[in-house]
N, CA, C and O atoms as a GROMACS GRO file, in nm:
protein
  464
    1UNK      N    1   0.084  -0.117   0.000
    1UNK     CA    2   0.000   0.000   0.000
    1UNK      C    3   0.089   0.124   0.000
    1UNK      O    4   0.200   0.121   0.052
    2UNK      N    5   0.039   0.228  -0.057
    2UNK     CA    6   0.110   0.342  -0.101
    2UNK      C    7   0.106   0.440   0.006
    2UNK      O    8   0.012   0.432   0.085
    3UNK      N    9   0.221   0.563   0.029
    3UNK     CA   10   0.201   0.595   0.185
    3UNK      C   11   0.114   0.758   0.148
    3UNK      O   12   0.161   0.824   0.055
    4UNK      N   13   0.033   0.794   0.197
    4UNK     CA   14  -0.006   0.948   0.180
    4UNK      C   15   0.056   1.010   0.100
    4UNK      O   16   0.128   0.926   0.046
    5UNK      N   17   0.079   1.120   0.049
    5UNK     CA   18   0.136   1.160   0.023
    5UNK      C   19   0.136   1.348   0.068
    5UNK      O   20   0.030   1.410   0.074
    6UNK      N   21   0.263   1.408   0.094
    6UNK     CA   22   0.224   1.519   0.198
    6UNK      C   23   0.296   1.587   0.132
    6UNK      O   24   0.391   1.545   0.066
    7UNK      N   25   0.236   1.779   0.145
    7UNK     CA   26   0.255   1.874   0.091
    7UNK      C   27   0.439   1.891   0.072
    7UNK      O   28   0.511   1.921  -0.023
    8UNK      N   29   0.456   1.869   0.164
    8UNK     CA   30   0.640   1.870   0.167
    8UNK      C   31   0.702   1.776   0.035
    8UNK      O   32   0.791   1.805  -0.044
    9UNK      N   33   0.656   1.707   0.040
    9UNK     CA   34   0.684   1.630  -0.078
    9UNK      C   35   0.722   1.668  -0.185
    9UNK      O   36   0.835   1.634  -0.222
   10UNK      N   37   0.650   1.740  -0.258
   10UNK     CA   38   0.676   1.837  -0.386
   10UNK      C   39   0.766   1.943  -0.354
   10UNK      O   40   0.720   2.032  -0.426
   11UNK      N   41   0.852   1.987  -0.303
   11UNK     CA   42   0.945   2.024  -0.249
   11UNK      C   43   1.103   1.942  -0.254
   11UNK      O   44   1.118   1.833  -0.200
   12UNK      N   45   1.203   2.005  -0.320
   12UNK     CA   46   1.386   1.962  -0.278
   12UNK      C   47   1.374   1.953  -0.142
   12UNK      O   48   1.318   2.035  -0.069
   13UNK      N   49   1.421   1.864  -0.113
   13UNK     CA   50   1.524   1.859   0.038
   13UNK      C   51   1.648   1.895   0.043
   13UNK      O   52   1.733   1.817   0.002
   14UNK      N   53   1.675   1.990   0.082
   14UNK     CA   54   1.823   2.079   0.098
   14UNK      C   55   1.863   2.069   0.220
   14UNK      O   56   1.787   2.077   0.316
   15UNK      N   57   1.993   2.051   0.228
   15UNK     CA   58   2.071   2.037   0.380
   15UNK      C   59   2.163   2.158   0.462
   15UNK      O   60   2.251   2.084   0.505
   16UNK      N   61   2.172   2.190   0.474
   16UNK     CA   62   2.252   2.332   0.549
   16UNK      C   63   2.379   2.271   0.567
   16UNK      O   64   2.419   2.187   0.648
   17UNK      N   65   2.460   2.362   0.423
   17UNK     CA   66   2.631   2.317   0.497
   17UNK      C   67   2.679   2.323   0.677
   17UNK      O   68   2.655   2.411   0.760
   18UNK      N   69   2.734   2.224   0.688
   18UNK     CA   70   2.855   2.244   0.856
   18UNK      C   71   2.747   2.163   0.930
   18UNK      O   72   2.783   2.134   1.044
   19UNK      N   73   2.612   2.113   0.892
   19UNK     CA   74   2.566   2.016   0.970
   19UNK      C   75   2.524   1.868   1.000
   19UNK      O   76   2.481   1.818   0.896
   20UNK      N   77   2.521   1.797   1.086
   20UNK     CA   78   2.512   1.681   1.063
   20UNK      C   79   2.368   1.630   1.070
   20UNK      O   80   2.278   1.652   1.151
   21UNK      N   81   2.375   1.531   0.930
   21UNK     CA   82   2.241   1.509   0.963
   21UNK      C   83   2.144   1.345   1.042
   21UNK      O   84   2.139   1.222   1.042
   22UNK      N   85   2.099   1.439   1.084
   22UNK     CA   86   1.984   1.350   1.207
   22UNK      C   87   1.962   1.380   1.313
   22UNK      O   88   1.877   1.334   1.388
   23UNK      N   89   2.096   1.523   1.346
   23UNK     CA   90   2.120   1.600   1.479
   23UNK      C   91   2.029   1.679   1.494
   23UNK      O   92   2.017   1.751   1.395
   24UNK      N   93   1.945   1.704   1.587
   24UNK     CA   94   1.870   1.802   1.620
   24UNK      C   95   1.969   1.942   1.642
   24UNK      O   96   2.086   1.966   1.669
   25UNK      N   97   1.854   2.010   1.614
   25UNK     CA   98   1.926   2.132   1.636
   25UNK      C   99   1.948   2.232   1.790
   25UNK      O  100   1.860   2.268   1.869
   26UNK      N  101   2.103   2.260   1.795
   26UNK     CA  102   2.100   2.280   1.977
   26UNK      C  103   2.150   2.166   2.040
   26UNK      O  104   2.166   2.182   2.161
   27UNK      N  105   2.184   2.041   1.990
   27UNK     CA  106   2.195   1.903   2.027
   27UNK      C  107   2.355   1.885   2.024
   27UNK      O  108   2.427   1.830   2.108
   28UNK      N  109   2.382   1.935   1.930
   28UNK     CA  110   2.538   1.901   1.889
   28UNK      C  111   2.611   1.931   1.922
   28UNK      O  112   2.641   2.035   1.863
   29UNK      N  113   2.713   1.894   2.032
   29UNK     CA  114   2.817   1.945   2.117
   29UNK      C  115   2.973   1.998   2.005
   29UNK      O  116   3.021   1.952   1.901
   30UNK      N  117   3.007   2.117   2.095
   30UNK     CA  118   3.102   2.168   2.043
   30UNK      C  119   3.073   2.226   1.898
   30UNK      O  120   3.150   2.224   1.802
   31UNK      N  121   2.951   2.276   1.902
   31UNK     CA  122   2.871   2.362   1.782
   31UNK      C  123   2.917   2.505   1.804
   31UNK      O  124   2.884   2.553   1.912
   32UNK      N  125   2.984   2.581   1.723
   32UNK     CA  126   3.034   2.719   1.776
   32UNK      C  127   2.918   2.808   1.757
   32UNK      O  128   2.900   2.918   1.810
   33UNK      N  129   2.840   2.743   1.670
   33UNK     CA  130   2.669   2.835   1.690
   33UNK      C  131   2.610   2.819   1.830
   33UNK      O  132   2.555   2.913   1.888
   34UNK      N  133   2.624   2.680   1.890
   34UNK     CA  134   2.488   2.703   2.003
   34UNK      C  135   2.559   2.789   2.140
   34UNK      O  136   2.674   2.798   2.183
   35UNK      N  137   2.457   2.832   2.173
   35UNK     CA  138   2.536   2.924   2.294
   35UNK      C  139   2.536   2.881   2.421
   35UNK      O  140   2.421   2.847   2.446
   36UNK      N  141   2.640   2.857   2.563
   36UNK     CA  142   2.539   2.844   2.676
   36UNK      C  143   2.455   2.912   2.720
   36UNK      O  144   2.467   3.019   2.660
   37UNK      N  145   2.359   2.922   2.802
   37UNK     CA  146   2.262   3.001   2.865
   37UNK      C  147   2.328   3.105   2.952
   37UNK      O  148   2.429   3.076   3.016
   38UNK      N  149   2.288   3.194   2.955
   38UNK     CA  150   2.332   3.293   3.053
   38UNK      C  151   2.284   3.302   3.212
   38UNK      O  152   2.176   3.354   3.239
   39UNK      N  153   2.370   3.249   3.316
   39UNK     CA  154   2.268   3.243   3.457
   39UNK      C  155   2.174   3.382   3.449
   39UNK      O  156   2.208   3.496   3.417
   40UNK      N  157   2.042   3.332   3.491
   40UNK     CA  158   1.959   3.447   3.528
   40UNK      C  159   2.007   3.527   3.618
   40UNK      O  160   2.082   3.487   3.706
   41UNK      N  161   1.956   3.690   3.600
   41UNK     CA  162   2.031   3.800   3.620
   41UNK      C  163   1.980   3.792   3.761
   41UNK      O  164   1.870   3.739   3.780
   42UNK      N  165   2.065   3.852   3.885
   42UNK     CA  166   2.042   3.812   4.032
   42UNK      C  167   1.942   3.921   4.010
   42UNK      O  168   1.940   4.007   3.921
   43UNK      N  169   1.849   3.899   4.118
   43UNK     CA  170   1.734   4.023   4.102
   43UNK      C  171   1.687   4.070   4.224
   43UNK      O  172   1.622   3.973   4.263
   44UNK      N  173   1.676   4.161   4.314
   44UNK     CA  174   1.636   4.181   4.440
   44UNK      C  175   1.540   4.133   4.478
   44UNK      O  176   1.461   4.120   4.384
   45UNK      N  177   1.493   4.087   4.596
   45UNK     CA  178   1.369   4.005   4.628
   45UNK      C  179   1.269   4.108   4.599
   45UNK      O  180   1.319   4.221   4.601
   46UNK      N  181   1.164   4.106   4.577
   46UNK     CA  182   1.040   4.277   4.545
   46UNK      C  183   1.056   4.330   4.701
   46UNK      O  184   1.121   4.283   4.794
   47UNK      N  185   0.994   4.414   4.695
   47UNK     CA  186   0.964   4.505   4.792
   47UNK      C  187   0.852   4.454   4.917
   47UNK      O  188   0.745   4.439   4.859
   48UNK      N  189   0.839   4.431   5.024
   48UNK     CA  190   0.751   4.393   5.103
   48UNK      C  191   0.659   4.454   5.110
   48UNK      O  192   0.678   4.568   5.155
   49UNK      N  193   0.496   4.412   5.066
   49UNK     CA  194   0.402   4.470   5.015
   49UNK      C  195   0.359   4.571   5.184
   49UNK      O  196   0.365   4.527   5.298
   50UNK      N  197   0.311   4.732   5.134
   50UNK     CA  198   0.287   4.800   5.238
   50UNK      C  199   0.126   4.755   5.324
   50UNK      O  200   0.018   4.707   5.290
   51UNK      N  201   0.186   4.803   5.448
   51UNK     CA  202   0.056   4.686   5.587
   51UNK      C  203  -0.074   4.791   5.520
   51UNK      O  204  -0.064   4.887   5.444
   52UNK      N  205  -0.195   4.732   5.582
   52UNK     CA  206  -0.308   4.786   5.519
   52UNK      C  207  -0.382   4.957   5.573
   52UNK      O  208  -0.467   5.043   5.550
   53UNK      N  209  -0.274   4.916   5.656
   53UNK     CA  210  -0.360   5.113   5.731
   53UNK      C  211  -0.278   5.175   5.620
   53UNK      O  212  -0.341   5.270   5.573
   54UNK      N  213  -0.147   5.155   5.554
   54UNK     CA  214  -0.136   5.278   5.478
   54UNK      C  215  -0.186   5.295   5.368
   54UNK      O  216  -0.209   5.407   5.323
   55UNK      N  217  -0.219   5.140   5.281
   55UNK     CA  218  -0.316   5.153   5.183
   55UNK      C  219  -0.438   5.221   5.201
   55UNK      O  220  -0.476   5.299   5.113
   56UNK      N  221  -0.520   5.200   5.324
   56UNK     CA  222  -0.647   5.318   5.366
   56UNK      C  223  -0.632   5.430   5.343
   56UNK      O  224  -0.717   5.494   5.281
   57UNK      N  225  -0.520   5.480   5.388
   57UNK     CA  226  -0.491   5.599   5.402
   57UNK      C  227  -0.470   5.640   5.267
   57UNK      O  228  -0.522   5.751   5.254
   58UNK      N  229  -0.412   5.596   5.151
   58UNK     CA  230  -0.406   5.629   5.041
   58UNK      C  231  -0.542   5.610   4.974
   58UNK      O  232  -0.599   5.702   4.918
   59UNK      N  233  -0.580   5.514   4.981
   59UNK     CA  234  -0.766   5.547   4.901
   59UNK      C  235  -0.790   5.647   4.949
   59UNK      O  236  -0.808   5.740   4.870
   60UNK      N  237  -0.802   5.673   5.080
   60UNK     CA  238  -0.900   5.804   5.094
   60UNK      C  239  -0.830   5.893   5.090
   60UNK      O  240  -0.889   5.982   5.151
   61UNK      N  241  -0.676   5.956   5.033
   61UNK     CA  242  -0.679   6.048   4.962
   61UNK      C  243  -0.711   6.085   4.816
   61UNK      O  244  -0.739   6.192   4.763
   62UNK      N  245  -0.690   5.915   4.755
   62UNK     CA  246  -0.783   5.887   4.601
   62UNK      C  247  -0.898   5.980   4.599
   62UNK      O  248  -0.952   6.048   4.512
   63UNK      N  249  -0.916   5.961   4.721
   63UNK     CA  250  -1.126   5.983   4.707
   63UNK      C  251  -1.140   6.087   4.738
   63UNK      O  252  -1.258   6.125   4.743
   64UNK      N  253  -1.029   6.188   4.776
   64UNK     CA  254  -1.048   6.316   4.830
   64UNK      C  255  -1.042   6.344   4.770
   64UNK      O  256  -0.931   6.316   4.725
   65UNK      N  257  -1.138   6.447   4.653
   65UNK     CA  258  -1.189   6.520   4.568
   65UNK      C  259  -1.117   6.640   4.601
   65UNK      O  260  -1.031   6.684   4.524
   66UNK      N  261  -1.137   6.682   4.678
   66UNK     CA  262  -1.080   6.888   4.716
   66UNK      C  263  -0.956   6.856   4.672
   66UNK      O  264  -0.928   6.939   4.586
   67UNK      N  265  -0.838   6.753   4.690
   67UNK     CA  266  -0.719   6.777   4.604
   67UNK      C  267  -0.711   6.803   4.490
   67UNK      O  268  -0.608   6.863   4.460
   68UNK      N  269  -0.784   6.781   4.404
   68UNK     CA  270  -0.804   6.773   4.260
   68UNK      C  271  -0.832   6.633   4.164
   68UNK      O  272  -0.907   6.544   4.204
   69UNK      N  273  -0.792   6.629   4.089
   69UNK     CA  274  -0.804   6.464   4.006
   69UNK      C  275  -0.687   6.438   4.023
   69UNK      O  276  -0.585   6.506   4.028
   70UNK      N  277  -0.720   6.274   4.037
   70UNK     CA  278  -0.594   6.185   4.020
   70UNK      C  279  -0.534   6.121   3.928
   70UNK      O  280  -0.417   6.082   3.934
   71UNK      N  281  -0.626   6.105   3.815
   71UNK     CA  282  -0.587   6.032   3.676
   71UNK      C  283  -0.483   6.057   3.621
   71UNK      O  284  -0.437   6.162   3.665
   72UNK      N  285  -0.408   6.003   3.528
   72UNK     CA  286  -0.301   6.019   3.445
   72UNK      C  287  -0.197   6.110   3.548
   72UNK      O  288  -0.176   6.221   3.500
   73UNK      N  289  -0.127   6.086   3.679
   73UNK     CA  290  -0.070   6.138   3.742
   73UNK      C  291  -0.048   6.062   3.888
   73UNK      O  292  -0.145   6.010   3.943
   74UNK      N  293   0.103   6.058   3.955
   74UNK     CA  294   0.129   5.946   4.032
   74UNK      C  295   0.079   6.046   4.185
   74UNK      O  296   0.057   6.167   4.193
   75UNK      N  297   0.073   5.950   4.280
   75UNK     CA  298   0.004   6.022   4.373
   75UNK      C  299   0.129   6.117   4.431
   75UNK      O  300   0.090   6.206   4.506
   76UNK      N  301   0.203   6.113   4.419
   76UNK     CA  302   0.320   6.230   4.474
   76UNK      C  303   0.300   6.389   4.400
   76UNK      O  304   0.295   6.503   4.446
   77UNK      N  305   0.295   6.342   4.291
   77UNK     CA  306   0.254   6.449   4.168
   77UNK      C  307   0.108   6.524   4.214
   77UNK      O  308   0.085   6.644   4.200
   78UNK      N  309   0.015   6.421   4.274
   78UNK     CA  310  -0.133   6.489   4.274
   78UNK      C  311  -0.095   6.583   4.393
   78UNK      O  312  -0.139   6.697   4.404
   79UNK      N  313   0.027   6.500   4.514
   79UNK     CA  314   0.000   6.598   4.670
   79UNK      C  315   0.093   6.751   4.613
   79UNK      O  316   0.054   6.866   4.630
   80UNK      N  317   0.185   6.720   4.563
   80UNK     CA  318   0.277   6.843   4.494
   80UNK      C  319   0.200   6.939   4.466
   80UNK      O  320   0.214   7.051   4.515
   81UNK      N  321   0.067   6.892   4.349
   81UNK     CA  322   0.012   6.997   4.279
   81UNK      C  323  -0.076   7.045   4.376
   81UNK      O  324  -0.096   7.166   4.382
   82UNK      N  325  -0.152   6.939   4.484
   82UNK     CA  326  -0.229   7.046   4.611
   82UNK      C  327  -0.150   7.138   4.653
   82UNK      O  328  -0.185   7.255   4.636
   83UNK      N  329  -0.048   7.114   4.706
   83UNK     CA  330   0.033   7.190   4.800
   83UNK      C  331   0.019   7.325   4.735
   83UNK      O  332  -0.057   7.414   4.774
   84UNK      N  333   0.120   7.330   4.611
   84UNK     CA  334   0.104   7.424   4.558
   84UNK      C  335   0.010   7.499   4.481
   84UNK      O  336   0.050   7.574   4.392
   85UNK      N  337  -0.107   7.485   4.508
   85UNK     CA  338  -0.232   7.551   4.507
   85UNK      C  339  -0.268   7.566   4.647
   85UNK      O  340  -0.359   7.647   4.663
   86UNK      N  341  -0.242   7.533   4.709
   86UNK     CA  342  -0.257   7.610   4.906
   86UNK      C  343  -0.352   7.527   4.939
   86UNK      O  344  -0.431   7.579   5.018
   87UNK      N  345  -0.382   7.386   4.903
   87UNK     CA  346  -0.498   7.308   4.951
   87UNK      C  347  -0.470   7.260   5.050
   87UNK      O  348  -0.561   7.255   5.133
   88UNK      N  349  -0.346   7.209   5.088
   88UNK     CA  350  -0.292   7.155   5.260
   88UNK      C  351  -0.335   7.070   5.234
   88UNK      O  352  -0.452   7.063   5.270
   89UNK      N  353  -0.275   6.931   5.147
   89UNK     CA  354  -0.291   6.803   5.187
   89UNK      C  355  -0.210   6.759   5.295
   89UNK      O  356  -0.116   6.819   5.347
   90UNK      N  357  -0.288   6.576   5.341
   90UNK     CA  358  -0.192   6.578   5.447
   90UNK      C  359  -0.066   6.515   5.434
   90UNK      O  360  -0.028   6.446   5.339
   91UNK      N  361   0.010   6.550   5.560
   91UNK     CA  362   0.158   6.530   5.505
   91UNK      C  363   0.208   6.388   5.536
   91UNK      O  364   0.316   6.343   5.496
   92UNK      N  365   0.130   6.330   5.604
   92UNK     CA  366   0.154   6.163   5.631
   92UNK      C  367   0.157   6.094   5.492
   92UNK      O  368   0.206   5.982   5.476
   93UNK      N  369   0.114   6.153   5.411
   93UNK     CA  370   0.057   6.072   5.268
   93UNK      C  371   0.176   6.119   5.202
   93UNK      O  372   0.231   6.054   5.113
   94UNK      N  373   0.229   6.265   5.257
   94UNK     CA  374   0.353   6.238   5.143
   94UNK      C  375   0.456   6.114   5.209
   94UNK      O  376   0.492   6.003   5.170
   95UNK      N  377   0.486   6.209   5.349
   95UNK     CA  378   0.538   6.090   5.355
   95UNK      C  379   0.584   5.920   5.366
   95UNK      O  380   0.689   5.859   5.381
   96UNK      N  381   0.472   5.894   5.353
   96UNK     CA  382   0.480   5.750   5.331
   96UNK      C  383   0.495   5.730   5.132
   96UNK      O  384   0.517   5.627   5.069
   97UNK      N  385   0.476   5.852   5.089
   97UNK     CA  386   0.514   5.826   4.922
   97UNK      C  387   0.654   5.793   4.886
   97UNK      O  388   0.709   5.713   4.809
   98UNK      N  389   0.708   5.931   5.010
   98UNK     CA  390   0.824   5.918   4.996
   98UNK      C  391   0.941   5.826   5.036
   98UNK      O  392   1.059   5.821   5.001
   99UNK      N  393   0.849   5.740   5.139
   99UNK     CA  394   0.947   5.591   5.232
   99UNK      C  395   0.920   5.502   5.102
   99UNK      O  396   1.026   5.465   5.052
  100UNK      N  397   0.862   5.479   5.067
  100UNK     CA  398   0.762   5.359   4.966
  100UNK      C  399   0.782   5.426   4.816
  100UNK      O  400   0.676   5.403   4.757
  101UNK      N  401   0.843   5.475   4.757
  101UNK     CA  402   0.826   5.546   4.639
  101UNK      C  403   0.879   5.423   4.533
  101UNK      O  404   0.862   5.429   4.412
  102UNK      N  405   0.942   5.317   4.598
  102UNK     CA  406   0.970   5.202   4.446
  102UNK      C  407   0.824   5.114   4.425
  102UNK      O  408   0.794   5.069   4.314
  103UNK      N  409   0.748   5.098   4.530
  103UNK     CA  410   0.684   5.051   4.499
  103UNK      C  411   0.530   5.073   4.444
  103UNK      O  412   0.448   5.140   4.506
  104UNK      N  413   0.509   5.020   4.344
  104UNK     CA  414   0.395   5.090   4.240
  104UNK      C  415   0.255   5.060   4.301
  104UNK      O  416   0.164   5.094   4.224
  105UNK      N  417   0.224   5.020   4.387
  105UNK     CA  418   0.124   4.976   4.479
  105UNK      C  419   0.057   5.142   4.602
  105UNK      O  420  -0.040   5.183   4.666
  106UNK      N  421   0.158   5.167   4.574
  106UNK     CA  422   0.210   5.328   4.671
  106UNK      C  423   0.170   5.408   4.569
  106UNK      O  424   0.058   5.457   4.553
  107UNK      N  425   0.268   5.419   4.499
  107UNK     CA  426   0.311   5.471   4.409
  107UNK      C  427   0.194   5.529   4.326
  107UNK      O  428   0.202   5.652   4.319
  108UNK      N  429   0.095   5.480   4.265
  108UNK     CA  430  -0.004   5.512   4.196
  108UNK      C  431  -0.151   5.496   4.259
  108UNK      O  432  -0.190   5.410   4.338
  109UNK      N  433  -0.212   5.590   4.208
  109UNK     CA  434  -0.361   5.605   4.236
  109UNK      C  435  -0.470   5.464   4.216
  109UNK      O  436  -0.438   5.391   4.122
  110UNK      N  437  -0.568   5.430   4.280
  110UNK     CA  438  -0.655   5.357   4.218
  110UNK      C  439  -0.684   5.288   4.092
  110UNK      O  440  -0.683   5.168   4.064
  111UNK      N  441  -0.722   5.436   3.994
  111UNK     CA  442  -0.715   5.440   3.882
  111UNK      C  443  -0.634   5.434   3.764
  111UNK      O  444  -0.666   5.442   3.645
  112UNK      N  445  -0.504   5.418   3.830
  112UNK     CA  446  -0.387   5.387   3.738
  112UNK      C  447  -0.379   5.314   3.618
  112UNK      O  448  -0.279   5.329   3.547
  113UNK      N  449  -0.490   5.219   3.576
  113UNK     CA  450  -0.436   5.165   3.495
  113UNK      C  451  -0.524   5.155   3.378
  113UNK      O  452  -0.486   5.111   3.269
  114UNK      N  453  -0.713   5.221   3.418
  114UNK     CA  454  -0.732   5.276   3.346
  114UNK      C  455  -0.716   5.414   3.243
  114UNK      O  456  -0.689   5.532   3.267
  115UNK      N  457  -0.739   5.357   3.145
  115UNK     CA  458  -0.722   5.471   3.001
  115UNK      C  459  -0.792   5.557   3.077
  115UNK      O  460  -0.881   5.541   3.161
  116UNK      N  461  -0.713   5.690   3.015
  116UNK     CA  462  -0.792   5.869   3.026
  116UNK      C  463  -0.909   5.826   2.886
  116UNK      O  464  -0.991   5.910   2.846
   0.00000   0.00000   0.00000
């Protein structure tokens, strides 16, 4: 019986000079193409996520309207721009922006990640 016959078929089979064939590719020791892997890059452990009273404390300056809007702007940026409009935000909120400022949890408003 005759075997299928498959699209490859109608097609040359061509071999790639410098290789051996039946070797998978990546397989072949002392290949000046394959590369070793590079150890993964050491990476700091993340940041220890902040306890939940200061997250409170940051929603409800989210939600404090009299600062102005928060959208498209990190919450350090929103207390900056109160300040300097004479609104007197409070200053616990900066500073905990400013202990916590790598981490993006702090770092950004509620709404961060929706589109304007």
């Amino acid at each position: 019986m005759e075997q299928p016959r498959r699209i490859t078929d109608s097609f040359p089979r061509r071999r790639r000079p410098g290789r051996t064939p039946g070797k998978a590719k990546g397989k072949v020791k002392g290949c000046p193409r394959a590369r070793s892997r590079a150890p993964p890059p050491t990476e700091e452990p993340p940041p220890s996520p902040p306890d939940q009273a200061l997250l409170e404390m940051l929603r409800r300056f989210d939600l404090a309207w009299e600062y102005g809007p928060c959208t498209g702007i990190t919450r350090l940026q929103r207390w900056e721009r109160a300040q300097a409009l004479g609104l007197s935000p409070p200053s616990p909120v900066r500073d905990a922006l400013l202990e916590h400022r790598d981490n993006p949890d702090v770092t950004y408003s509620l709404w961060h990640e929706y589109a304007l």
